[in-house]
C-alpha positions in Angstrom: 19.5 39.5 -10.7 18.9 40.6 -14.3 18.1 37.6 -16.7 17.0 35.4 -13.4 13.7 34.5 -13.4 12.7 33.7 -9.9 9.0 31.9 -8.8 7.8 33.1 -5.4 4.3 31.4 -5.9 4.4 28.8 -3.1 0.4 29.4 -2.8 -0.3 25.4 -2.6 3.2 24.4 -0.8 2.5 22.6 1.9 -0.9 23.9 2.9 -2.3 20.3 4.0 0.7 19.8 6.1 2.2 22.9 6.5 1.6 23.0 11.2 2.9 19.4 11.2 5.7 19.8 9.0 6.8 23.1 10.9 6.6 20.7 14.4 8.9 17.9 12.8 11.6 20.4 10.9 11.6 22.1 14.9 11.9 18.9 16.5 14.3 17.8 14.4 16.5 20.3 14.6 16.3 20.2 18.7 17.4 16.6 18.2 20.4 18.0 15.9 21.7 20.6 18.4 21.4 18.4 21.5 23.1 15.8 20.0 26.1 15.1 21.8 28.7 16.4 19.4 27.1 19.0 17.8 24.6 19.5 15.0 26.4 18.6 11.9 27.0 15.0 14.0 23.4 14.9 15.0 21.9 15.5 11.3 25.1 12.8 9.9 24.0 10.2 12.3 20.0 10.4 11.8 20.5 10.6 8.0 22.9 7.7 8.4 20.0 5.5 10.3 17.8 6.8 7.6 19.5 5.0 5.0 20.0 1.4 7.3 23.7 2.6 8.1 25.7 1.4 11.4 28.8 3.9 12.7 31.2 2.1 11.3 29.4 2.1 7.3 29.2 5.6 8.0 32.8 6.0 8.8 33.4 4.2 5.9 31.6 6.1 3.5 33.8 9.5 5.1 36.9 8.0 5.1 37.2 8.3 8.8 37.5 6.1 11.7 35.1 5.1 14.5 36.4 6.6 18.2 
């Protein structure tokens, strides 16, 4: 786009990790779509046991309920 600058030198990014980091971001994203529910339930519930979170403090924190 005219004005944008964009930097597409990604030369160092992730070189030391870059197989093993590919094999966890597929994993993970197995583990998303076969979680019962659905991906978007799968990624809210492993970022919600990231954080220490049970169900019900992540209902809270959606305004939702549990069930």
């Amino acid at each position: 786009m005219k004005g944008m600058k964009m930097n597409n030198d990604k030369s160092n990014e992730g070189q030391e990790n870059g197989a093993a980091d590919r094999g966890q971001s597929a994993a993970r994203l197995k583990r998303f779509y076969g979680a019962p529910g659905g991906p978007l339930l799968g990624w809210l519930l492993e970022e919600a046991g990231n954080k220490g979170m049970d169900l019900t403090a992540l209902a809270t924190e959606l305004r939702v309920t549990v069930g």
